[in-house]
KEKE-634304 format. One record per residue: x, y, z of N, C-alpha, C in turn. Coordinates in steps of 0.1 Angstrom, whole numbers. Example, Ala and Ser with C-alpha at 12.3 -4.5 7.8 and 13.67 -1.06 7.14 Angstrom:
<pts>
PT     n_x     n_y     n_z    ca_x    ca_y    ca_z     c_x     c_y     c_z
PT     132     -57      78     123     -45      78     132     -33      78
PT     128     -22      71     137     -11      71     129       0      79
</pts>
This chain:
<pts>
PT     n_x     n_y     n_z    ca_x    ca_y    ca_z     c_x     c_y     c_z
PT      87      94    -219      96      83    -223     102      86    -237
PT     116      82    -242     117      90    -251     122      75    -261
PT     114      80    -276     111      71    -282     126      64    -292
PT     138      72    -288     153      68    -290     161      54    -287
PT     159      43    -298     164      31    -292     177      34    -287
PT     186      28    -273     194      28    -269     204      15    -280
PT     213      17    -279     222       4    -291     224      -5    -282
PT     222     -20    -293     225     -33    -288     240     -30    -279
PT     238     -38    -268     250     -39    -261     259     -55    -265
PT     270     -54    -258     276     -69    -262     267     -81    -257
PT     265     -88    -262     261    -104    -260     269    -108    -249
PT     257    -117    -243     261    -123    -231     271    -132    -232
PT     276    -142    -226     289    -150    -227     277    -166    -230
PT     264    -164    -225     257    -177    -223     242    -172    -224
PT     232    -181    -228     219    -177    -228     213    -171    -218
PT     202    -162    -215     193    -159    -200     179    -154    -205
PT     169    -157    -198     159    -156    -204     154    -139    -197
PT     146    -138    -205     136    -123    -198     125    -127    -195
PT     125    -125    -181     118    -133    -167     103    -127    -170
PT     104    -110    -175      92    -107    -176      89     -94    -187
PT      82     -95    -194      81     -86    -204      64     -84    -212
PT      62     -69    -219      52     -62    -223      53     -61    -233
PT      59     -72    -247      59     -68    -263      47     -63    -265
PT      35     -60    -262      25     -62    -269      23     -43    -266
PT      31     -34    -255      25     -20    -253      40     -14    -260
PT      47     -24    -266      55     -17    -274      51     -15    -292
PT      41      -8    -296      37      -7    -308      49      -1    -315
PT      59       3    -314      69       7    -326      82      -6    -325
PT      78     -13    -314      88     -26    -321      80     -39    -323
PT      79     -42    -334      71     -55    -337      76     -67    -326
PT      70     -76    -322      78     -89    -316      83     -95    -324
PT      88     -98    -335      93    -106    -345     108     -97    -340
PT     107     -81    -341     117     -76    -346     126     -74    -329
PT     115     -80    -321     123     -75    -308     126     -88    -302
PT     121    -105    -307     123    -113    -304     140    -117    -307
PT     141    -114    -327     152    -112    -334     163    -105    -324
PT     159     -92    -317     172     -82    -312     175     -93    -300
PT     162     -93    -293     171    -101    -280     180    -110    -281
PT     175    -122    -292     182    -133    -295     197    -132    -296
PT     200    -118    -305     211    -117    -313     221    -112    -300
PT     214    -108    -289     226    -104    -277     227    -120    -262
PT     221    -130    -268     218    -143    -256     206    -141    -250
PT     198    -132    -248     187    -136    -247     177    -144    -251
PT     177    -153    -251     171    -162    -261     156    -164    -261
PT     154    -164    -244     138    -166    -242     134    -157    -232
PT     115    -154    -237     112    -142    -228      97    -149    -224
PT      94    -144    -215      82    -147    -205      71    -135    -209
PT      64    -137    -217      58    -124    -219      45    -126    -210
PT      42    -114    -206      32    -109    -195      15    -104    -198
PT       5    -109    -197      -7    -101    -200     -11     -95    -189
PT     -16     -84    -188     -19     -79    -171     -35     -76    -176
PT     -37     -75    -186     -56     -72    -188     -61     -84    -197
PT     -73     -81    -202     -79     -91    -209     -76     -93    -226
PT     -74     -84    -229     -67     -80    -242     -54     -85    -240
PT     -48     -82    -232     -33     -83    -228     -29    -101    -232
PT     -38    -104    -219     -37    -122    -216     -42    -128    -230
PT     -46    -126    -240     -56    -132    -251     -38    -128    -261
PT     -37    -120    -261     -23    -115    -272     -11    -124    -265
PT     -15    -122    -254       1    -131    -245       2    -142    -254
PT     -11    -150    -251     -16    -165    -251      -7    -168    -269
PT     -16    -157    -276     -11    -157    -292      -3    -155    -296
PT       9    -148    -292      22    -147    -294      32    -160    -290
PT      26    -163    -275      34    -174    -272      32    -186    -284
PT      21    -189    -284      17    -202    -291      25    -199    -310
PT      28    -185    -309      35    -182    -325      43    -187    -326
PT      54    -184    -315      70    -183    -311      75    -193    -299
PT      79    -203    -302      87    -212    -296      94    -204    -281
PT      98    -200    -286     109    -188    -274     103    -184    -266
PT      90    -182    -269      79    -171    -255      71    -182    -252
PT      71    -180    -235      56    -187    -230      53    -173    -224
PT      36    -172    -221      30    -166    -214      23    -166    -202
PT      23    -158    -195      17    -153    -178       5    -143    -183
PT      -6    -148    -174     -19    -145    -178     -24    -140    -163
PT     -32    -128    -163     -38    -123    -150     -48    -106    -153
PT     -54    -108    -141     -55     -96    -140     -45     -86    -130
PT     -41     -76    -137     -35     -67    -127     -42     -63    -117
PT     -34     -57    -104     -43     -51     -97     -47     -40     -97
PT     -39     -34    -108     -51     -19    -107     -56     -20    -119
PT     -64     -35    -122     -78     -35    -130     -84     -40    -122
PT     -84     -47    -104     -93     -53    -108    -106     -42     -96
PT    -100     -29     -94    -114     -19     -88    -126     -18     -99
PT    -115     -13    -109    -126      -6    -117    -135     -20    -124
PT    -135     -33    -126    -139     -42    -130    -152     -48    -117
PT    -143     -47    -109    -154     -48     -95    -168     -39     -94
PT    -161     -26     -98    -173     -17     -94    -182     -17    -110
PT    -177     -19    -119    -187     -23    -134    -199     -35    -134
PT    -190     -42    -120    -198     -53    -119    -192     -68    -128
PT    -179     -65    -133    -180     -74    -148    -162     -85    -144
PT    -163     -84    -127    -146     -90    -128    -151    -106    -125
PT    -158    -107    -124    -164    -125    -125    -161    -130    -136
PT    -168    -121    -146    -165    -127    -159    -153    -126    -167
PT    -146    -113    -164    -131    -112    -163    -123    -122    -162
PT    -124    -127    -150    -116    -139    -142    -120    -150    -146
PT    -128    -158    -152    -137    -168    -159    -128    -169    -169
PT    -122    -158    -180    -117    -155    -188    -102    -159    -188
PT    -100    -156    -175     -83    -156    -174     -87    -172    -171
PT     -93    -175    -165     -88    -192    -154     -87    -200    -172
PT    -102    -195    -182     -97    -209    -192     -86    -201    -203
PT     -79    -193    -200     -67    -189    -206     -56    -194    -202
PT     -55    -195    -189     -43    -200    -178     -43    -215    -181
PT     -50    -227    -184     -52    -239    -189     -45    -244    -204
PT     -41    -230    -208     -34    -231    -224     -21    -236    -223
PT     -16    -249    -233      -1    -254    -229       8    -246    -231
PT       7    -231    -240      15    -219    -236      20    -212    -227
PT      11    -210    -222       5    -208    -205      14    -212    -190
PT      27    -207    -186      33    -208    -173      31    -203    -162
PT      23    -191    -162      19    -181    -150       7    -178    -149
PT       5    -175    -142      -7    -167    -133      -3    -154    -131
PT      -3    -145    -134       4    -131    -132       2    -122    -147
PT       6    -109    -144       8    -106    -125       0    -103    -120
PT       0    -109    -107     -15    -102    -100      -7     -99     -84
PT     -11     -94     -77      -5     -87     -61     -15     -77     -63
PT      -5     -72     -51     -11     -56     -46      -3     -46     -54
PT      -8     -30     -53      -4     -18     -57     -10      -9     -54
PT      -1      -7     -38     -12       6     -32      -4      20     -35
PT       4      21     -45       7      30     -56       1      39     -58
PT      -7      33     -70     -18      39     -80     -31      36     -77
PT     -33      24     -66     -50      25     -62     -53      31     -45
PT     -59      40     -44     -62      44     -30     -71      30     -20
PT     -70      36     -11     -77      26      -3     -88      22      -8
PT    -100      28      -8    -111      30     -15    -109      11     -24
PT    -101       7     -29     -98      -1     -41     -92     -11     -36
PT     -83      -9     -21     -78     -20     -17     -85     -35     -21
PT     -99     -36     -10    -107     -50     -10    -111     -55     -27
PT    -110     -53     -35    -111     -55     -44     -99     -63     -53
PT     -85     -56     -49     -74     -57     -51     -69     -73     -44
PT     -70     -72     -28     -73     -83     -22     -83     -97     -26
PT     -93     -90     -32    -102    -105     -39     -97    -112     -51
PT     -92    -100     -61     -90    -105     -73     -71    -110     -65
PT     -61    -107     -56     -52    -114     -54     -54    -130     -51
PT     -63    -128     -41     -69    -141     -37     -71    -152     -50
PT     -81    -150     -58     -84    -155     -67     -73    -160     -77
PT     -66    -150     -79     -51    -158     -87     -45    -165     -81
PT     -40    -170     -66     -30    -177     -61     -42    -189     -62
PT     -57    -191     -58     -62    -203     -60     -57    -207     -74
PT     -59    -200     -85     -61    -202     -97     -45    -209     -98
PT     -37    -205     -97     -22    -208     -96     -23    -224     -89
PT     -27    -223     -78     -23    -239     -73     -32    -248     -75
PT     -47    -244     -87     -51    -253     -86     -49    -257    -101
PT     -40    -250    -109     -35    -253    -125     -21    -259    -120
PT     -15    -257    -112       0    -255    -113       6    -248    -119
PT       4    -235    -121      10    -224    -120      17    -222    -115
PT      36    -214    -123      40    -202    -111      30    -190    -115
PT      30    -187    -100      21    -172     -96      35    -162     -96
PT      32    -150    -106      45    -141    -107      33    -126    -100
PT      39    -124     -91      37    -114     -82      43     -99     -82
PT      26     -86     -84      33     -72     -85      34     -69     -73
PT      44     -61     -65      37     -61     -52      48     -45     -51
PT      37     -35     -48      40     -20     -49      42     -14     -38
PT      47     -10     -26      43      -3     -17      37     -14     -11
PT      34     -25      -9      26     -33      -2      27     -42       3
PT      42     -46       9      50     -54      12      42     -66      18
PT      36     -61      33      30     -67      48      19     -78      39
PT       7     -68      35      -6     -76      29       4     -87      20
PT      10     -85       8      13     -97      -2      17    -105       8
PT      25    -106      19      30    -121      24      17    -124      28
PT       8    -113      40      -2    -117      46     -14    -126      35
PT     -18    -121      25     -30    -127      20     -20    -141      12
PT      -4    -144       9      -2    -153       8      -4    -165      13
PT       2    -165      29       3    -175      36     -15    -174      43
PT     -25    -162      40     -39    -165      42     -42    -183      31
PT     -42    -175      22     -46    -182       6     -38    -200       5
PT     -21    -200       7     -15    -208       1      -6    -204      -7
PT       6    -207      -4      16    -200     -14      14    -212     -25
PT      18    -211     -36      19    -221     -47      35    -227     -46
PT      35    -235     -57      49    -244     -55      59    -231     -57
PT      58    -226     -72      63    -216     -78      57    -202     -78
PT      67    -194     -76      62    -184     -68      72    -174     -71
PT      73    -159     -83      82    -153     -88      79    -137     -80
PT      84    -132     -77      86    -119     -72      92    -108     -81
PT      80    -106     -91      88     -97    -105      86     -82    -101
PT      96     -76    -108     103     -64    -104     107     -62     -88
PT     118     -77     -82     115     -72     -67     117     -53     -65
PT     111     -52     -53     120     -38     -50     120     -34     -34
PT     119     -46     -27     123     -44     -14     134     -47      -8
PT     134     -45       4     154     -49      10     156     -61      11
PT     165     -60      17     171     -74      23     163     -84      31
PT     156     -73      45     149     -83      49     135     -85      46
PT     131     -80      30     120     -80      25     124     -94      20
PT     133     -93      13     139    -104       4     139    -124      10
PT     146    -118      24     141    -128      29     130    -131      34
PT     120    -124      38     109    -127      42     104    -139      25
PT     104    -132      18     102    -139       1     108    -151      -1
PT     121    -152       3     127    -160       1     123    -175      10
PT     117    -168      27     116    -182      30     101    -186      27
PT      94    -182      18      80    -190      15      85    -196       1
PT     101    -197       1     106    -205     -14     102    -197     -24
PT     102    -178     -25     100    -176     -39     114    -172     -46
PT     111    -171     -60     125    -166     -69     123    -151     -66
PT     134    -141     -69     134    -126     -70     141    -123     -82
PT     129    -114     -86     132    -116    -105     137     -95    -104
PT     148     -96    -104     152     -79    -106     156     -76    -123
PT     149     -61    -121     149     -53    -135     157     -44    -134
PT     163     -34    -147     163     -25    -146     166     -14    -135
PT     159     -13    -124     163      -5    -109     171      -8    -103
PT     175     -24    -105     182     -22     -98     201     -21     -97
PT     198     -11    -113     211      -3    -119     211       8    -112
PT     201      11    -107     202      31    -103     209      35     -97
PT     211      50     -96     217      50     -82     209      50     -69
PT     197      52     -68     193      53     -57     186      41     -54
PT     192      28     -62     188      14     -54     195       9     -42
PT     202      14     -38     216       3     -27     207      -3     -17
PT     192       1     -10     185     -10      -6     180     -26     -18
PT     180     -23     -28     178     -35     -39     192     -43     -45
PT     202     -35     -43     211     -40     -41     220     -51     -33
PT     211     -48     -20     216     -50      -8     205     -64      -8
PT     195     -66     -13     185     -75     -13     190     -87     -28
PT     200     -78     -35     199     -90     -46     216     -96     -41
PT     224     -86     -35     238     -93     -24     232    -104     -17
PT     216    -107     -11     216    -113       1     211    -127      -4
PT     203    -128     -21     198    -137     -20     208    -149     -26
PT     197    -158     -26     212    -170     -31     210    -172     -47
PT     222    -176     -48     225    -176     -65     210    -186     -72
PT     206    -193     -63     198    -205     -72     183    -197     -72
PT     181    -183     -63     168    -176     -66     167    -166     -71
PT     175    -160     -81     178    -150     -87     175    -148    -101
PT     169    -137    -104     160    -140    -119     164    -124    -122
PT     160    -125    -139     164    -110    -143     156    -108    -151
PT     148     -95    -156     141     -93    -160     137     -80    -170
PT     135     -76    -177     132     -61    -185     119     -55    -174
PT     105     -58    -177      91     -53    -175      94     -41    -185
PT      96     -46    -198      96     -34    -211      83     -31    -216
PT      77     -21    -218      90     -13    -224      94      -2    -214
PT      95      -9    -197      91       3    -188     107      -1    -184
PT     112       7    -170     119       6    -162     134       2    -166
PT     140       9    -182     149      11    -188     169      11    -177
PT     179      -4    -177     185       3    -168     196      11    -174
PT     202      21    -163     216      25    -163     222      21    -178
PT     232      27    -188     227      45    -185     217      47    -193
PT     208      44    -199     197      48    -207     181      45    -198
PT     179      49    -182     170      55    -175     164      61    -188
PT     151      61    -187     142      73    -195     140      68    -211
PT     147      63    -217     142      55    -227     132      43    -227
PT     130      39    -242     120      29    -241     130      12    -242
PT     123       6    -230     131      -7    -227     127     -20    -233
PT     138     -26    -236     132     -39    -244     145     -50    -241
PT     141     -64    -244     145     -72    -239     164     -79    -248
PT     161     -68    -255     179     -68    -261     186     -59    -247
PT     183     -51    -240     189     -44    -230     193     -58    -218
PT     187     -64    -220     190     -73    -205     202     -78    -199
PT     212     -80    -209     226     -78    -207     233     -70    -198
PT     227     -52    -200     229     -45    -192     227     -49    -176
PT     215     -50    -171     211     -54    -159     219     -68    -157
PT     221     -78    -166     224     -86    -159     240     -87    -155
PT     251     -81    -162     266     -70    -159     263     -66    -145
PT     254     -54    -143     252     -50    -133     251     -60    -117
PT     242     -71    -120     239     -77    -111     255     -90    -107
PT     262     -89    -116     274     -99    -111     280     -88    -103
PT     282     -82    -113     292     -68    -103     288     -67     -91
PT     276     -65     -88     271     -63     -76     270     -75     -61
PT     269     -85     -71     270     -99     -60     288    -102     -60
PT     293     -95     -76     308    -106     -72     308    -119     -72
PT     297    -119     -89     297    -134     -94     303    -135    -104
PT     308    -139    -110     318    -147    -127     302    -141    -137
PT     303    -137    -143     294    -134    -157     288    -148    -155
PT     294    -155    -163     296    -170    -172     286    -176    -156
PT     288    -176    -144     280    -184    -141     269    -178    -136
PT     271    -162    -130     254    -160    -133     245    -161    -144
PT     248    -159    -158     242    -167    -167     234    -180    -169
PT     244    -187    -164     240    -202    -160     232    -204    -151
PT     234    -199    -140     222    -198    -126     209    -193    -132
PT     210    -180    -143     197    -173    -145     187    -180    -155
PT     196    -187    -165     188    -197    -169     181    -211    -159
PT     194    -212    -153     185    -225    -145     173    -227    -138
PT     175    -210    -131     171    -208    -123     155    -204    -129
PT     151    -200    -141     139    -200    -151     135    -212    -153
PT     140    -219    -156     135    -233    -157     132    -237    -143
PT     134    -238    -136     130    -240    -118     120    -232    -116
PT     123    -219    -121     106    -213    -117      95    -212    -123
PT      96    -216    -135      84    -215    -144      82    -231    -150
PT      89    -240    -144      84    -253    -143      90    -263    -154
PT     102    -262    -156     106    -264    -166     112    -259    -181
PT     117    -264    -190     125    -257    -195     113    -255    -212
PT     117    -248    -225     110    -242    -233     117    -242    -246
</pts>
């Protein structure tokens, strides 16, 4: 990844928040300095993400710094094999649940599947510790913000096993259309990043055409997944403008009110407004 900030682009017409984000694995931009950049292009508010235990503990402390950020607290799923087999994800998860109780605290996430980067071997593990966050989710009132890799079938399945929660975010969607709707009818939001600038998205394209304006969310997952044209750089939440240009063009919405929907539509999924 190459360590070349891409330049601020124009400012949005209207505020939108960043649905999901990693200040804390960006050690060459401070969050002060990356809260400042977003601000200065309409981004105003960001959802920042812990996926480990370190992660969720820094989430928690940044949000509770900064007005502008709440935090989403979980284990990822490709921690929770190796945690399983240490013997140590009980107490892991003990960790996260009195973390997730903090009035900073909007999410459960991300937790899902990612049969990606974990072989089978890792699945049932992946499956327990999923389990365990969607309880944890509907028994805080949590939205549960969901990774879901290659693993389409299982996330609905151990959903509707478990209980979907009220709120329920689909971050980095990256399935089709009729992935989208399968998502859409257990009432969740679909939070697109970055990919789905590429060229080789027109199935994610075709899924963010289908859904309806009031479940549409936009997102960085920085400092990863950089969109159009600066692919391969390091991504951060002043970029979101990009992506979200992209995504009117592509539905053949007015700027000005996807804006308005993408904020609303944050406030609806994360339970209100910040």
């Amino acid at each position: 990844m190459s360590q070349e900030r891409p330049p601020a682009p124009e400012p949005l017409p209207l505020p939108v928040v960043d649905n999901h984000c990693h200040l804390d694995m960006d050690a060459g931009l401070p969050a002060e300095e990356a809260i400042a950049a977003a601000a200065a292009v309409n981004v105003t508010r960001i959802v920042q993400i812990g996926c480990d235990l370190p992660g969720a503990r820094w989430a928690v402390d940044v949000a509770h710094a900064h007005p502008s950020l709440v935090a989403g607290v979980a284990l990822h799923p490709n921690e929770a094999p190796p945690l399983a087999v240490s013997g140590t994800f009980e107490e892991a998860m003990a960790e996260i649940a009195e973390l997730a109780t903090r009035d900073c605290v909007r999410a459960v996430g991300e937790t899902g599947l990612d049969y990606y980067r974990t072989g089978e071997d890792g699945w049932p593990a992946q499956h327990e510790s999923f389990r365990r966050h969607i309880e944890l989710a509907n028994r805080l009132d949590r939205t549960l913000v969901i990774h879901d890799r290659d693993a389409h079938a299982d996330v609905l399945a151990i959903l509707d096993e478990v209980g979907v929660p009220d709120r329920v975010v689909m971050h980095c969607f990256s399935g089709d259309a009729d992935f989208a709707r399968a998502c859409l009818d257990r009432g969740a939001w679909l939070s697109f990043s970055g990919t789905v600038t590429f060229k080789n998205a027109a199935p994610l394209r075709e899924a963010l055409h289908a859904a309806p304006l009031d479940r549409v969310l936009v997102e960085t997952d920085a400092p990863y997944l950089t969109p159009t044209p600066y692919r391969g750089r390091r991504n951060a939440s002043y970029l979101v403008p990009l992506t979200v240009r992209s995504m009117a063009e592509t539905r053949g919405t007015d700027l000005e009110a996807l804006c308005a929907a993408l904020a609303a539509n944050t406030d609806a999924a994360y339970g209100g407004t910040w």
